[in-house]
C-alpha positions as CSV (number, residue, x, y, z in Angstrom):
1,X,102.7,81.7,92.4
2,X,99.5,79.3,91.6
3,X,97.7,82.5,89.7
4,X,101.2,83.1,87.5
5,X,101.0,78.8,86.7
6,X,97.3,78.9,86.0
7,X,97.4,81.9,83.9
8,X,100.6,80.6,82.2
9,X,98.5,77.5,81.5
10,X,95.5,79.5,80.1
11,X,98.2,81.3,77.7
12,X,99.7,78.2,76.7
13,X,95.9,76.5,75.7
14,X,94.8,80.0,73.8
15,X,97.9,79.2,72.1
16,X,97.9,75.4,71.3
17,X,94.5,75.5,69.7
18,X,94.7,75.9,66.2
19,X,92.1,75.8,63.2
20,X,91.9,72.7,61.7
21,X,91.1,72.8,57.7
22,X,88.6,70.6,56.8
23,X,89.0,67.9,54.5
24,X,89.0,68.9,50.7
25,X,87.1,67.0,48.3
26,X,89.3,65.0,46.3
27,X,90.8,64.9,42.9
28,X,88.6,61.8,41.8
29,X,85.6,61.4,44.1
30,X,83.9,58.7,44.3
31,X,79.8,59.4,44.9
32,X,78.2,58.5,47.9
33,X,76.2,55.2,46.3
34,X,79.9,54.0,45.2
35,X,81.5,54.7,48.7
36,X,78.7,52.1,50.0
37,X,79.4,49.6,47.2
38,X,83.1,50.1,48.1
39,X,82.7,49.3,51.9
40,X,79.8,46.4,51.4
41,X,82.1,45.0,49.2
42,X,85.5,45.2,51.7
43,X,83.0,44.1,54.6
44,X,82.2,41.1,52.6
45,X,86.2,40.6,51.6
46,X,86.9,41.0,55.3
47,X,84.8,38.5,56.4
48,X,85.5,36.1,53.5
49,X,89.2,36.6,54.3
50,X,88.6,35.4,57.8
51,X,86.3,32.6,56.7
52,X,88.6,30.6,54.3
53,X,91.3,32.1,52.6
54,X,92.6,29.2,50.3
55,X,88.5,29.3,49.1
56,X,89.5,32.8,47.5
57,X,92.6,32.2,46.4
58,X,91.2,28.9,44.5
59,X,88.5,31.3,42.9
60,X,91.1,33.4,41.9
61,X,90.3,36.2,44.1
62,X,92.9,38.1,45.8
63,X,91.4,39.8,48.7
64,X,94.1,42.8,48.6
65,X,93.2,43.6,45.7
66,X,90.0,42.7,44.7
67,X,88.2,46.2,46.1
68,X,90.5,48.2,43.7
69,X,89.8,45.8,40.8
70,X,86.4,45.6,40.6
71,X,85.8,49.5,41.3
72,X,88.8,50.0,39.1
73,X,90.3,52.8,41.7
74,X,93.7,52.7,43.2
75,X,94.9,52.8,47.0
76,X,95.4,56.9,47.5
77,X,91.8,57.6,45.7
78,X,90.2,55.0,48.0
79,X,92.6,56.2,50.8
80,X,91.4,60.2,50.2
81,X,87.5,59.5,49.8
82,X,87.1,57.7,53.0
83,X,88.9,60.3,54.7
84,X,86.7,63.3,53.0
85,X,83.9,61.1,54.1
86,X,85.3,60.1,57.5
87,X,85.3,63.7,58.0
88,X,81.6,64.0,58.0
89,X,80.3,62.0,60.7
90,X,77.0,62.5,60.1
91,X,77.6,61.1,56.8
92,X,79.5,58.4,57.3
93,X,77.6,57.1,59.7
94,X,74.6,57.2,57.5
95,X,76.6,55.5,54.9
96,X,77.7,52.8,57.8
97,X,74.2,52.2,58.3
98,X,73.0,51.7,54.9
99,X,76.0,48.8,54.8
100,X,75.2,47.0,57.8
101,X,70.8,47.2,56.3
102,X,73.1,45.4,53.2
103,X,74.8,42.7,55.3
104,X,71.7,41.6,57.4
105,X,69.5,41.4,54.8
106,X,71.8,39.0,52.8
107,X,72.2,37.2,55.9
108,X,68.4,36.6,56.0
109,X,68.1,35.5,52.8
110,X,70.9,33.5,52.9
111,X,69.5,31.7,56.8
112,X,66.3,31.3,55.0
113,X,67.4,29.3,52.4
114,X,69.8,27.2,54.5
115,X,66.7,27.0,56.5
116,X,64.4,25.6,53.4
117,X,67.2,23.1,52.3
118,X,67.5,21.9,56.0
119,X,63.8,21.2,56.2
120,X,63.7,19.3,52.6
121,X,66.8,17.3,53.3
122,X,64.7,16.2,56.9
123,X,61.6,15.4,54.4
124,X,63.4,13.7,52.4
125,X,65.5,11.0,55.0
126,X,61.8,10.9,56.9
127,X,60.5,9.8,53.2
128,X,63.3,7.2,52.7
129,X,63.0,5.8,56.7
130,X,59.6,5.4,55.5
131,X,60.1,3.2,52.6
132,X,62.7,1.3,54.3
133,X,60.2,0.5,56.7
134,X,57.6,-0.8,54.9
135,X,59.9,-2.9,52.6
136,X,61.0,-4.5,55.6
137,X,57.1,-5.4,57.0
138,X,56.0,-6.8,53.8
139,X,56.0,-10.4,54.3
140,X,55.2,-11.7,50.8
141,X,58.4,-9.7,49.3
142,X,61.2,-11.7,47.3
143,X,63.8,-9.6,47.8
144,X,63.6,-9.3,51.8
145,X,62.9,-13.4,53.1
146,X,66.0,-13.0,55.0
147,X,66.4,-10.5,57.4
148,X,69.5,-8.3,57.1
149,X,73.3,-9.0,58.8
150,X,74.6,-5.9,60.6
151,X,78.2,-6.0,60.9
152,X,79.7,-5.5,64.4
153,X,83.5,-5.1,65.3
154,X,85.1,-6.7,68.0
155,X,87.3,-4.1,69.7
156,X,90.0,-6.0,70.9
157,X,91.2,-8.7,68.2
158,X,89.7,-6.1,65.5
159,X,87.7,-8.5,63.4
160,X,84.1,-8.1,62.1
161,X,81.6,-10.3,63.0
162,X,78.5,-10.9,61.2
163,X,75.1,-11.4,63.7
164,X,72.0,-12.1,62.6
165,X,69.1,-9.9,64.3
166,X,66.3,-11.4,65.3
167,X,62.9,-10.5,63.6
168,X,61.4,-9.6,67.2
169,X,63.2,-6.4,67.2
170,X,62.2,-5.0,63.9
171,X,58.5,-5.5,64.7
């Protein structure tokens, strides 16, 4: 009885396995260069689109759309062409790779300028903490004789008091 199951099995896998036709190329394919444009550009969407979506919309970018505007295709071309190049694995992940070269190399640029305006902006408040300081050591200035009032608020009646420092702290 087990040999007539397992052989019935066999039968019944010779049988299910069919050819499977591969993918044609489509009607209007898009080249290989393109198909990377197409998918930097939707990684970039997709990310934007989780970042801040009213920012779009205020730019007048509508993320649905915006792939098949700019490349001027509609949904069924872009919708065939990834799946002829889906098909080739070898391919698309070659493709895949050149994308994701794309994305980290605009993120570098993009942390090293966030990196130089970071280290001017620090330059620039060390700069102005300088000059503050030395306006307030020079003794024979007109404009500083008094010594500035800091405001400081009482927290439970909610009024602002003025006190005057003393000139033993700044020195």
């Amino acid at each position: 009885m087990r040999g007539l199951y397992a052989l019935f099995l066999g039968l019944l896998c010779l049988i299910s396995c069919q050819d499977i036709p591969p993918v044609e190329k489509p009607g209007n394919f898009i080249d290989e260069n393109t198909m990377e444009s197409i998918l930097y550009e939707s990684v970039l969407i997709s990310s934007a689109r989780g970042y801040n979506v009213a920012q779009l919309k205020l730019l007048g970018i509508q993320p649905e759309t915006y792939i098949y505007d700019k490349f001027d295709i509609d949904s069924l071309t872009y919708a065939q062409n990834l799946a002829y190049y889906t098909a080739d694995v070898d391919l698309y992940k070659g493709i895949n790779a050149k994308v994701l070269a794309r994305v980290q190399a605009e993120l570098k640029v993009n942390d090293s300028i966030e990196t130089v305006q970071k280290k001017e902006q620090d330059s620039l408040r060390t700069l102005k903490a300088k000059e503050v300081k030395a306006k307030f050591k020079q003794k024979d200035s007109t404009k500083f004789k008094e010594i500035p009032r800091r405001l400081v608020t009482d927290t439970f009646s909610r009024k602002i008091i003025q006190v005057k420092e003393d000139s033993s702290e700044l020195d």
